[in-house]
C-alpha positions as CSV (number, residue, x, y, z in Angstrom):
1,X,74.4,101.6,96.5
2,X,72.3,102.6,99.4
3,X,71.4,99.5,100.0
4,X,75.1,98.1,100.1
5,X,75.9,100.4,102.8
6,X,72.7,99.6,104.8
7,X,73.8,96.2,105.2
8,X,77.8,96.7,105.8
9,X,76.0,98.5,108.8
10,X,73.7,95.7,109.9
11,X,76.2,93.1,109.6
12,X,79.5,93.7,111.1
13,X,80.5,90.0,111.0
14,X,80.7,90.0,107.7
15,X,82.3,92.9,107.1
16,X,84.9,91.6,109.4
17,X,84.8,88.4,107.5
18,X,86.0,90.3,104.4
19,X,88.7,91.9,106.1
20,X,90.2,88.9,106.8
21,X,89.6,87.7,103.7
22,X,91.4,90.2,102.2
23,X,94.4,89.7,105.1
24,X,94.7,86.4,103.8
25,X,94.8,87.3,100.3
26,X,97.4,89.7,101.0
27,X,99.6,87.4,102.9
28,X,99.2,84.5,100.0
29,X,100.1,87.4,97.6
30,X,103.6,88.6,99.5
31,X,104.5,84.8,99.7
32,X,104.4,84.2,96.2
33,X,106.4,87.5,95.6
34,X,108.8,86.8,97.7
35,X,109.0,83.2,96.6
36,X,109.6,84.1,93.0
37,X,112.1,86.7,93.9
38,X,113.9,84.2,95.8
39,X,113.9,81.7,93.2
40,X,115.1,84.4,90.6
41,X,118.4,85.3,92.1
């Protein structure tokens, strides 16, 4: 666990990288709601 934290600090590009990694997973996630809630009604 230590060790997790250690390197979040000594890479903040990567940490970064997830974050927009997560962004886009996000934005996939509301277009495929909204699709299906469009195709529904």
């Amino acid at each position: 666990m230590i060790g997790g934290t250690h390197m979040c600090t000594d890479f903040p590009s990567l940490r970064e990288e997830t974050a927009s990694f997560d962004e886009a997973i996000s934005g996939i996630l509301l277009h495929e709601i909204a699709t299906s809630l469009r195709s529904s009604q």
